[in-house]
N, C-alpha and C positions, 0 to 999 in steps of 0.2 A: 504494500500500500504506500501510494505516494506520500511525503512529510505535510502537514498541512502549514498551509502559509499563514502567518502570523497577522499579514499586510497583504492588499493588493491595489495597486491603483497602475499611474506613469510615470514613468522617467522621462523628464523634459529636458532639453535643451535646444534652445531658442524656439527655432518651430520644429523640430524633430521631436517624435513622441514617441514612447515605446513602453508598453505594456509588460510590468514584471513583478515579482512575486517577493516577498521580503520572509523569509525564516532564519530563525534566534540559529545563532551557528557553536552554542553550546549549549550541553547540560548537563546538572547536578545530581539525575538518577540515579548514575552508579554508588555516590556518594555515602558513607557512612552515615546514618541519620538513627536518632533515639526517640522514644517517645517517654512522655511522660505517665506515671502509671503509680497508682496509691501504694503505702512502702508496706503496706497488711493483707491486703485484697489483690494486687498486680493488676487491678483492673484498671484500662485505658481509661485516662481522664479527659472529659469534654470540656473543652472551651464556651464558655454561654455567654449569651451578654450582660449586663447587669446592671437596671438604671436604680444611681443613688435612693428613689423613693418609690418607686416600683417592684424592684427585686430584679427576678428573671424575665428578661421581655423576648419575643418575638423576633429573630432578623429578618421578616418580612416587613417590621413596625421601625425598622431603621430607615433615617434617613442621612442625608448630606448637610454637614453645615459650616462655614465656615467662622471661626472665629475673629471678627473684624475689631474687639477690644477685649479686655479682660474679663474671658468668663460670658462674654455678649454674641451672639450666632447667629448668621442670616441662614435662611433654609434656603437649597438648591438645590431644586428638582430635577429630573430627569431633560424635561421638554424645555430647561436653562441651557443644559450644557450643548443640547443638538442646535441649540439656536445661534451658538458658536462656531458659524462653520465660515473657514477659511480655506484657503486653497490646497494648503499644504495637507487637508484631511482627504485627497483623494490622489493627490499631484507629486513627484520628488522633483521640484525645480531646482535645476545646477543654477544657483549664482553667480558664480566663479570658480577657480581651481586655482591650487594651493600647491608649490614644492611638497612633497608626503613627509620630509624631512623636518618643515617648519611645524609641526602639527607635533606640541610636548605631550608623551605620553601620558603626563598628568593630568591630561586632559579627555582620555580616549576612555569610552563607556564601554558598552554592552555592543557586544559584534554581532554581525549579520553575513546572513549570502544571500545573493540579489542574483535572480535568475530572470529568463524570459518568461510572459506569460502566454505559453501557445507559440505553434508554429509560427504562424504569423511576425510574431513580434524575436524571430531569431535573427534575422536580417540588420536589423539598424540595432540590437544589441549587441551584434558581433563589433559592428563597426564601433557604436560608443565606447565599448569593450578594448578593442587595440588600439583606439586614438589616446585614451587614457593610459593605457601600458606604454605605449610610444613615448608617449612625454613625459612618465614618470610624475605625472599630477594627480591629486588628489582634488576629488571632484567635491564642491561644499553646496549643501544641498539642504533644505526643511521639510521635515516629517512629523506626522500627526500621531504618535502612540502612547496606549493609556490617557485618551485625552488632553496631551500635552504635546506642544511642540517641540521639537528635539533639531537640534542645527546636527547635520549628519556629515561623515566624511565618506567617500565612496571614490574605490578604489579595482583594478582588474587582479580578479584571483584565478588562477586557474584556467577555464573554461566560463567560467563567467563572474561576479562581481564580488565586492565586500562593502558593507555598509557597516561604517561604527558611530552610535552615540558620540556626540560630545560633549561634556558638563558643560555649564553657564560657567563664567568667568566666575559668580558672586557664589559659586558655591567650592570654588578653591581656595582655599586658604594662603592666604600670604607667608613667604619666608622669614619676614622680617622679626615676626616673632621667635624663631627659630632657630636661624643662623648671625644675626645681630653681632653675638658675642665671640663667634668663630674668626679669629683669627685670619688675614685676607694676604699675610706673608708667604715667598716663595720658600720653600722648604731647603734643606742642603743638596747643594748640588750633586756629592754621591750616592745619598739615599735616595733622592728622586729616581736617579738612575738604575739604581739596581731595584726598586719600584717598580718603575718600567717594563726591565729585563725580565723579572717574575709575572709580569700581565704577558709580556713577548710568550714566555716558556708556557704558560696555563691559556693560554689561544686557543680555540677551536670553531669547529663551526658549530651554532646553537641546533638543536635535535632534541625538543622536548621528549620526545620519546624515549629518550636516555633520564631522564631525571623524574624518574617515578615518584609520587608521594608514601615515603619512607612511613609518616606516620598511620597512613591510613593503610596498608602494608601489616603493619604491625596489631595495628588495633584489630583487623579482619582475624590475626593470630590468635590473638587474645581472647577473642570472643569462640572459635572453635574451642581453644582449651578450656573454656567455661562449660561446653555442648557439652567435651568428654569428661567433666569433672576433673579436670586437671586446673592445678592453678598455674597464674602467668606466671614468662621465667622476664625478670626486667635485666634489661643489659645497661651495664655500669656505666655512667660519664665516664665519654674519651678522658684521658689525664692531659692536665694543661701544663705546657712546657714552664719552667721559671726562669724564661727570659726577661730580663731588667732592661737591657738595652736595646733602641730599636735600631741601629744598627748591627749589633749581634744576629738579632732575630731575623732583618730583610738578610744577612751573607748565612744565615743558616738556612734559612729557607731556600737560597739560590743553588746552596751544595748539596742540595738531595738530588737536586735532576732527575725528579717523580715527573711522568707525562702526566700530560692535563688533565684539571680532575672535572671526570663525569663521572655518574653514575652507573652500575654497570645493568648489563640487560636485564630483561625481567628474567631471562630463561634461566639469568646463572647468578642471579640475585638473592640471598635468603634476607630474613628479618631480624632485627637484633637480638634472639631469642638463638638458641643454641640449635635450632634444628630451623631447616631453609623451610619459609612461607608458602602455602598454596597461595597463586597469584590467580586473581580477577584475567577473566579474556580483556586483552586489549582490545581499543576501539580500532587501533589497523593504520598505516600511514602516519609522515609526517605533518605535523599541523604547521599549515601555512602561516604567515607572519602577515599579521592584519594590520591596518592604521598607520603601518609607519615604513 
């Protein structure tokens, strides 16, 4: 069965239009997750609503409301918010394009893949498709999801597109509360260097599929040995060198001449427990580099 799309409307630019599909390009199923459950009974605990002078109410007796001062709430209906209709709730208009380069990660949301919708519409996607690879632009663009406008970056993956969220400026945090007090001096010139030399030596090419999540690995351990009535076996804190000097430490570092460290495969990977982890099926292929 086909993935179902998330979004559907157009891809615009200028007068070319083209019809395509938008789906979330991750997810969290696989993911370890707990539920909440009474510590006498194990029975699964429901979430209810609960108004201060009412008790237990109804989620069909909920509504929307915004709070416009303290503790004071306008109600907003349904037949409010559709009355809010702008372009960008059916449309992906390119406003511009952007080196993919200038685009700070700290700014890149929630990934997508942007496909054609229908034969039809594979023609002038191919094309907006390699005009964008060609130039190495990142296409900026406004999308309507969850009710909200979202300024989008869109970019060629593959065989066809990638669209990433962008946060609003006003909800990134400035540096200045943060790095104020750090120090804006050049370092010694031989540590710099031998600094350097050790990012030179630990180089590679990035391969998420090399960098498994260790602790969800372990935890998946831990919970069989609970199945078999075994208890977890915990593996000890690596021991930390007592190096004082950082000098010492960068020319110790540089005389191991350890190749670069990645994780090793899942096939020949165990868990920090004394006996190697049954491992999850991987999802398959290396995941492409979005946004940037």
């Amino acid at each position: 069965m086909a993935p179902r799309a998330s979004w559907k409307g157009y891809l615009r630019l200028s007068l070319v239009t083209c019809p395509v599909r938008l789906y979330p390009a991750t997810s969290t199923a696989d993911r370890i997750s707990f539920n909440q459950l009474h510590k006498d009974t194990h029975n699964r605990i429901n979430m209810k609503p609960v108004d201060p002078e009412l008790g237990l109410v109804e989620r069909s007796d909920l509504v929307k409301g915004y709070e416009y001062e303290d503790k004071k709430y306008i109600i907003i209906e349904d037949e409010d918010l559709e009355a809010v209709k702008i372009e960008a709730n059916h449309t992906l208009n390119i406003e511009a394009f952007v080196d993919a380069s200038e685009i700070e990660p700290i700014y890149l949301d929630a990934p997508y893949y942007l496909a054609p919708d229908g034969a039809m519409a594979e023609e002038t996607f191919i094309v907006l498709r390699e005009a964008l690879r060609a130039s190495g632009k990142a296409a900026i663009a406004r999308l309507v999801l969850s009710s909200r406008e979202r300024v989008v970056a869109i970019g060629a993956l593959d065989a066809g597109m990638f669209l990433q969220t962008l946060r609003n400026p006003n909800e990134v945090r400035g540096t200045s509360a943060y790095f104020d007090g750090i120090p804006t001096g050049k370092p010694d010139a031989d540590m710099l260097a031998m600094a350097e030399k050790l990012i030179e030596q630990k180089t590679v090419t990035f391969d998420p599929a090399s960098y498994e999540d260790r602790y969800e690995v372990a935890l998946m351990e831990m919970i069989k040995n609970k199945l078999k009535g075994h208890k977890p076996i915990y593996a000890a804190a690596p021991e930390r060198g007592n190096v004082v000097n950082l000098m010492d430490a960068l020319k110790a570092s540089l005389s191991e001449q350890k190749p670069p460290a990645r994780s090793q495969s899942k096939s020949s990977k165990g868990t920090a427990t004394t006996k190697a982890a049954p491992k999850k099926t991987a999802s398959g292929g290396r995941a492409s580099k979005a946004g940037k």
